[in-house]
N, C-alpha and C positions, 0 to 999 in steps of 0.2 A: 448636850448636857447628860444628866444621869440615867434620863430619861429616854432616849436615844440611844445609849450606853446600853442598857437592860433590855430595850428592844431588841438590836442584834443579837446579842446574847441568848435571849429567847427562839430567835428565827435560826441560828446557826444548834441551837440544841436541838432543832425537830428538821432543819437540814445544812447538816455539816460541811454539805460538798457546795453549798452557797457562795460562790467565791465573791460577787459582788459583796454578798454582805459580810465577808471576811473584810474584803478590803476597806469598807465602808467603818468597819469596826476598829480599822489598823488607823485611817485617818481621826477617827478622835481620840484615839490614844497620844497620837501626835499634836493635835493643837491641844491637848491638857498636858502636855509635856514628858508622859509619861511614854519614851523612847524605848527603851524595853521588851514592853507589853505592843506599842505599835509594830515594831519589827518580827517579833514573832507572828503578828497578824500577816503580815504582808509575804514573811515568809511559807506561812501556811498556802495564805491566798496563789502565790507562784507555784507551789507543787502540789496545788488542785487542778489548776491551768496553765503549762508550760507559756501558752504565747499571749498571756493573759499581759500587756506591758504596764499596766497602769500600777498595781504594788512594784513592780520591779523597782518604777521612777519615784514612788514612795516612801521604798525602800531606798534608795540614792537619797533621799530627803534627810532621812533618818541618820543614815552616817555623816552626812555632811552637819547636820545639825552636833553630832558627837565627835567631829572633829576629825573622824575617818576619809580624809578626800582622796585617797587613793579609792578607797572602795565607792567611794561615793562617783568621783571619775568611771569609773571601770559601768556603774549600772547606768549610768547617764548614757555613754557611748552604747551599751549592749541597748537602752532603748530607741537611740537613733537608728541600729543597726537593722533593726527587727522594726521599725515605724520612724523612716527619718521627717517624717513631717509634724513628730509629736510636739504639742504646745509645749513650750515650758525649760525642754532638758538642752538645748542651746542655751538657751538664757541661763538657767543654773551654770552650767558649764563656764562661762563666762565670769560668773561670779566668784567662783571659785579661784579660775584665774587670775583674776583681779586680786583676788585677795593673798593669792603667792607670787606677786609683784610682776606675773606674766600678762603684760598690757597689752601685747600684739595680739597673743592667743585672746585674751578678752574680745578686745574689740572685734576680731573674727566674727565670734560665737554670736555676740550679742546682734552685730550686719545680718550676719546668714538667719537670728529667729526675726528681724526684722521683714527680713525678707518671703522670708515663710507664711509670717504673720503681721502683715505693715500697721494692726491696730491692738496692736498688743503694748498698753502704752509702760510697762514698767521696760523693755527692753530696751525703748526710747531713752528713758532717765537713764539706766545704765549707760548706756553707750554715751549722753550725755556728760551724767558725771565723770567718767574714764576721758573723756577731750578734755572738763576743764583741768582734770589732775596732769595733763600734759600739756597747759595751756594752750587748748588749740579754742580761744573762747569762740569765735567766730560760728564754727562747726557747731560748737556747746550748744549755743542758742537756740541753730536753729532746729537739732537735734532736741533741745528743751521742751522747746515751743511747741513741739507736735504731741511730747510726750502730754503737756500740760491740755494741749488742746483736745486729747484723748481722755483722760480724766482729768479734768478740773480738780476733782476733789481731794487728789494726792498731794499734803503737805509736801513732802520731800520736793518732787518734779517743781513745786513752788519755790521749795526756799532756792534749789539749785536753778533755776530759770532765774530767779534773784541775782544769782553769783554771777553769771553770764553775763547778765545785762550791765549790771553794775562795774564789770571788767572791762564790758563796750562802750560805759560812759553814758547809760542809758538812765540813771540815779533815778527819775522819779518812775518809770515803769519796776526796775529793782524793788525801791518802797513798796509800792503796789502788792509784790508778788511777797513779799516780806510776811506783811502785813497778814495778806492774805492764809499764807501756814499758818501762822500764829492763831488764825481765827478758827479753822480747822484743825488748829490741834493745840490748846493754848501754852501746854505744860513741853512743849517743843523747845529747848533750850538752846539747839544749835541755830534755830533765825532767832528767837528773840535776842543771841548776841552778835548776829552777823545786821539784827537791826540797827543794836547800838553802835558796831563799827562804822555804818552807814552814815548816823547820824552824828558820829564823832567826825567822821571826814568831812561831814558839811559842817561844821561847827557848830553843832545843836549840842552845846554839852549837857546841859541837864537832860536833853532825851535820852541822849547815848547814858549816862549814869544811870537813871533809872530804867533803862534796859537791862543792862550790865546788873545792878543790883537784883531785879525781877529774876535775872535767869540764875544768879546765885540763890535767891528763894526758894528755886524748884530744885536745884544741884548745886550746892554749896564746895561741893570736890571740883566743879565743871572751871580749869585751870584757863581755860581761851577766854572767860570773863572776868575772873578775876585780874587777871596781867590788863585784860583792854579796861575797867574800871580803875585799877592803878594809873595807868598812864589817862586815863581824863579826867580824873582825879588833881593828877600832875599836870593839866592843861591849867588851871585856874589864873 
C-alpha cells in the first residue's frame, strides 16, 4: 500500500544502490497496475546488479502484462539462462504460449516447471486446463486433481477439476467442485454458469435458470449464460 510505497522511497533516497528495495518498489508498482513506474524500477534494479535475475523476470512480467511477449519471451529465457531452475518463468512461458495458440510449446513449459517444481500447484491447473482444451479429459483430471489437491483454495483448479470430471461422467463430484468456486469466490461467473449447464443436463431446470440468471446478475454482457438460460428457458 502507500505506506510500503513511501517506505522504499525513503530507504532507496538514503541508499540508492539498494537493489532489493529497487526491486521490491518495482513489484508494487506492478500489482497497483502502474506498469511504467514498475519497469523503470526493475530496470534500475538490473543495472545496479547485472546477475541480479529476479527484476529481470519482473520485468518479463511487466511486458507480458503490456502485451509485449516478444520481449516478455526473450527476458523469461534470459532468466532460465542465467537460473534454469527459477520458480515461475517455465510457467510464464507456457502461458504465453498458450495463449498464441502454441499448445505443444505450452504443455512443454508447463511439464518441465512441474518437474522442477512438483508442488507448485498453478502449473498443475495449467497444464490441466491446456488437456481439457484438447480433450484429453482423462489426463485433465488427473492433472486437476493434484493441482486442487495443492491448493484447495484456488477457485479456478475448482471449477476446471469440475469440467474434468463432469466430461468423465463423474456429475456429482463435478457439483461438488462447482460448488465449491463459487464459495470461494461467489462473483465467479464462469462456474456459476458451468453450474447451470450442469444442472440443465440433469434436468434441474429451475436450478440451471437461476444459475444462468445469478451469473447474468454479476456480468450481464457474460454471452455463455445468456444463450444457455435461453435454451432452458426453451426447455419448459
Amino acid at each position: 500500500g502507500p505506506a510500503a510505497l513511501k517506505q522504499y522511497q525513503a530507504v532507496l533516497s538514503m541508499k540508492p544502490e539498494f537493489t532489493e528495495a529497487e526491486n521490491n518498489l518495482g513489484l508494487l508498482h506492478l500489482r497497483a497496475g502502474r506498469l511504467a513506474e514498475a519497469a523503470s524500477s526493475f530496470r534500475r534494479a538490473i543495472s545496479l546488479r547485472e546477475e541480479y535475475v529476479e527484476p529481470r523476470f519482473n520485468l518479463g512480467a511487466v511486458y507480458d502484462r503490456q502485451g509485449q511477449l516478444d520481449k516478455a519471451i526473450a527476458l523469461y529465457l534470459d532468466v532460465l539462462r542465467r537460473r534454469p531452475g527459477y520458480k515461475r518463468a517455465n510457467n510464464s512461458l507456457g502461458i504465453i504460449r498458450a495463449r498464441q495458440g502454441q499448445r505443444a510449446l505450452a504443455a512443454r513449459r508447463f511439464e518441465k516447471e512441474i518437474e522442477i517444481h512438483p508442488r507448485f500447484a498453478e502449473a498443475h491447473n495449467n497444464l490441466g486446463q491446456l488437456l481439457l482444451e484438447v480433450k484429453q479429459d482423462q489426463a485433465a483430471e488427473t492433472r486437476l486433481r493434484e493441482a486442487v489437491r495443492l491448493d484447495p483454495l484456488d477457485p479456478q483448479a475448482r471449477m476446471n477439476l469440475g469440467i474434468a470430471l463432469k466430461r468423465n461422467g463423474k456429475t456429482k463430484a463435478a457439483l461438488e467442485h462447482y460448488l465449491e468456486a463459487i464459495r470461494l469466490q461467489p462473483r465467479f461467473v464462469e462456474a456459476i454458469n458451468n453450474l447451470g449447464r450442469l444442472y440443465l443436463d440433469e434436468g434441474r431446470l429451475e436450478e440451471a435458470k437461476a444459475s444462468f440468471r445469478s451469473a447474468l446478475e454479476i456480468n450481464p454482457g457474460f454471452t455463455p449464460a445468456r444463450v444457455n438460460l435461453e435454451r432452458a428457458l426453451g426447455n419448459r
